[in-house]
Legacy VTK file of the C-alpha trace (Angstrom):
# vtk DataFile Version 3.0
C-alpha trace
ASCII
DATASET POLYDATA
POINTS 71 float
17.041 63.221 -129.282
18.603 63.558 -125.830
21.608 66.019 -124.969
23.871 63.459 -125.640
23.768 62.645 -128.893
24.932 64.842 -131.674
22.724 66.048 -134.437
23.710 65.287 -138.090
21.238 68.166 -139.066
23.447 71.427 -140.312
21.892 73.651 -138.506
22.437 72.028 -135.366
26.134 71.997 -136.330
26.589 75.341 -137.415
24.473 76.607 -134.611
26.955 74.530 -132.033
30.168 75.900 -133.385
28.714 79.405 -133.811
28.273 78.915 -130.155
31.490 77.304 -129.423
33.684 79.590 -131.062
32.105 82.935 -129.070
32.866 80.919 -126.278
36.051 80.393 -127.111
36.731 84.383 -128.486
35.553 85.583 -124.942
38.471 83.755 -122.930
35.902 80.637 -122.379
36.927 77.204 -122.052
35.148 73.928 -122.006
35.503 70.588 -121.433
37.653 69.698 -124.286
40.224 72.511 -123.692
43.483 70.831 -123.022
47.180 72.500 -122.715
48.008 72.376 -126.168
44.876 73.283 -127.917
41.145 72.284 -128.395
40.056 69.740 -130.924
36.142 71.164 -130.253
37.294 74.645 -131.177
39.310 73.399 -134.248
36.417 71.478 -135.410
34.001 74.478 -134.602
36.014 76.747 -137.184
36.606 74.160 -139.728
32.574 73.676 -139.300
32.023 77.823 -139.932
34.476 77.780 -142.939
32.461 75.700 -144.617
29.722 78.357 -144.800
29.306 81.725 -146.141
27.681 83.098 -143.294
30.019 80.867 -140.925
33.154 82.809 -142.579
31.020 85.665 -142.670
31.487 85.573 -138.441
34.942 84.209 -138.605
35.929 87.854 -140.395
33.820 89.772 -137.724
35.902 87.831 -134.510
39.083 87.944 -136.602
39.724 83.977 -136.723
41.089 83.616 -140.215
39.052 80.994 -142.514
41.223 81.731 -145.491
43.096 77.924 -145.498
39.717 76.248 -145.296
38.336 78.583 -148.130
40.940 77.160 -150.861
40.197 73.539 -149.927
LINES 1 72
71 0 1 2 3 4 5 6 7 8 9 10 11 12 13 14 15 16 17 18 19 20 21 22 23 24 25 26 27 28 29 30 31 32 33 34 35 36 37 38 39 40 41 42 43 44 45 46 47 48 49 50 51 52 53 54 55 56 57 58 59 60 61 62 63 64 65 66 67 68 69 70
């Protein structure tokens, strides 16, 4: 697999969004970052919520999961 393509293993994803979302909590900003918002960082804690221990981490950086929870 090169860099470019995305993994459809979980572990991949959950590992990318855990990483995407500390970015994100320390004032970081990638690629996707536009003025209104970032649809990586969305999709990062939509990914987390999905998982105990990803909502586990959610709680600790105080990003809410609570509306993906009751879905």
């Amino acid at each position: 697999m090169t860099g470019t393509e995305e993994s459809d293993r979980a572990v991949d994803r959950f590992a990318s969004a855990r990483l995407t979302v500390r970015a994100h909590r320390d004032g970081g900003k990638c690629f996707h970052c536009r003025q209104g918002g970032c649809g990586q960082h969305a999709w990062a804690v939509a990914e987390l919520a999905r998982h105990p221990g990803g909502r586990t981490l959610l709680r600790q950086l105080g990003l809410s999961s609570t509306s993906r929870e009751k879905t």
